[in-house]
C-alpha positions, 0 to 999 in steps of 0.5 A: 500500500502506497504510502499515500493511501496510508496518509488517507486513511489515517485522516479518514479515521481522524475525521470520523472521530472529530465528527463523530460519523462512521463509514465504510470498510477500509478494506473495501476501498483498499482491499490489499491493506493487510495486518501489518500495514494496518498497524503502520496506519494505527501508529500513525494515527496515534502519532496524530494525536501525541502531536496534538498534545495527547500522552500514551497511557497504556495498551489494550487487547482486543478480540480476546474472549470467544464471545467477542471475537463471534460477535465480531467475525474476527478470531485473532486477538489485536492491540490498541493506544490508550492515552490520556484522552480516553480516560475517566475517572471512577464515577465520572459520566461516559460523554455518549454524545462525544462518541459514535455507536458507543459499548460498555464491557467489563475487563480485567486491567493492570497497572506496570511496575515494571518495562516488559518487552519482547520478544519470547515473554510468558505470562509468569514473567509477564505477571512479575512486571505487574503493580496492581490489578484492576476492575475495569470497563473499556468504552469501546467505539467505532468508525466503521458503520454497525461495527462491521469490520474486518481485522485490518479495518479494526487493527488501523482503528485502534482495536475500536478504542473510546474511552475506559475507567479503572476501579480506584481499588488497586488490588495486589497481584499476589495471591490471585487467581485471576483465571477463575476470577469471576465477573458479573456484568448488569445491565437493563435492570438485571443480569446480561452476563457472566463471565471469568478471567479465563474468557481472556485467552485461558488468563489474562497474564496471556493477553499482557504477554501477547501484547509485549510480544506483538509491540516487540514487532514493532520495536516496542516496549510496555512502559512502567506506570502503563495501564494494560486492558487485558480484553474484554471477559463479556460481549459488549452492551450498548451504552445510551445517555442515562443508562447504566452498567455495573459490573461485579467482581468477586476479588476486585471489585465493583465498578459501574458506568453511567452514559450522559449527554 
């Protein structure tokens, strides 16, 4: 793909989000862009947006339970930017309004204590380089109509990424069982599903593995202090100005999002 093609669609992307507009398919404009050209497109979006004053915070995984990757169409996990725009603090109100299509899902997150880079990471050395485990819930967006997409299409839109909180709760990763670490997710006035940790890949060590691994690829590292959403454990629930989704966890926590205007 010729590098001007990737200019276009990192402005497309760009102006989509600032207009809060979907489209169609990169792919079926472009239908030789591939994973790896795809990555370029989101890095380069995401160099946009740090020249614009945004400051990376951290990752997060994508399609990385069953339930999301059948909702989705796509089976292969993918990794996204966070930065400091996408964030929200506990008990603050998602701007719905400032969103496109957006969807609630609770997530297991981490916060780094320490850099971990590829190649050849697993998930025990991935777990050392942990300071803290978190109940999260990642707002996720997208510029595709109906989130239809297919993985370069999601991949070059930074895994659908919109906004995400974390609980204030921090809790220690030692001791943890974090596979069997069961979830709860509310919604409509009762249970819309249940899930645990391994829903994430097995566990979700797995998922902060992979993610180092495949920034490795790219001559990247997971920093200190960086949030990781490990994926979500659920399918998605849409989120609309006055509803709210709450999410129970047995070890960390609860945690809930409320959509406004």
């Amino acid at each position: 793909m010729a590098e001007q093609t990737i200019d276009a669609a990192v402005a497309e992307l760009l102006r989509r989000e600032r207009g809060r507009e979907d489209g169609g398919r990169l792919t079926e404009r472009w239908p030789g862009l591939d994973v790896a050209t795809a990555y370029r497109i989101q890095d380069a979006v995401l160099d946009r947006k740090v020249g614009g004053g945004e400051t990376v915070v951290g990752v997060k995984l994508g399609l990385t339970s069953r339930a999301k990757q059948r909702r989705m169409g796509v089976d292969v996990p993918l990794t996204g930017w966070l930065t400091d725009a996408m964030t929200l603090a506990p008990g603050e109100p998602v701007p719905v309004g400032e969103l496109i299509h957006p969807r609630a899902e609770p997530e297991i997150a981490f916060v780094m204590g320490g850099r971990l880079t590829g190649p050849g990471v697993t998930a025990e050395r991935a777990m050392r380089a942990v300071a803290s485990v978190h109940a999260a819930f990642e707002i996720i967006d997208s510029r595709f109509r109906d989130f239809a997409f297919d993985l370069p299409d999601v991949v070059a839109d930074n895994a659908s990424s919109g906004r995400f909180v974390l609980s204030a709760r921090a809790v220690s990763p030692d001791g943890l069982d974090l596979a069997a670490e069961k979830c709860r997710l509310d919604a409509g006035g009762g249970t819309a599903a249940t899930a645990t940790g391994a829903a994430v890949l097995g566990h979700p060590a797995n998922a902060l593995a992979l993610a180092a691994n495949g920034l490795a690829e790219r001559g990247k590292a997971i920093e200190p202090g960086w949030i990781v959403l490990t994926g979500a454990l659920t399918d998605a629930c849409p989120l609309r100005a006055g509803g709210v989704i709450a999410a129970e966890f047995a070890s960390l926590g609860a945690l809930s999002v409320t959509g406004t205007h």
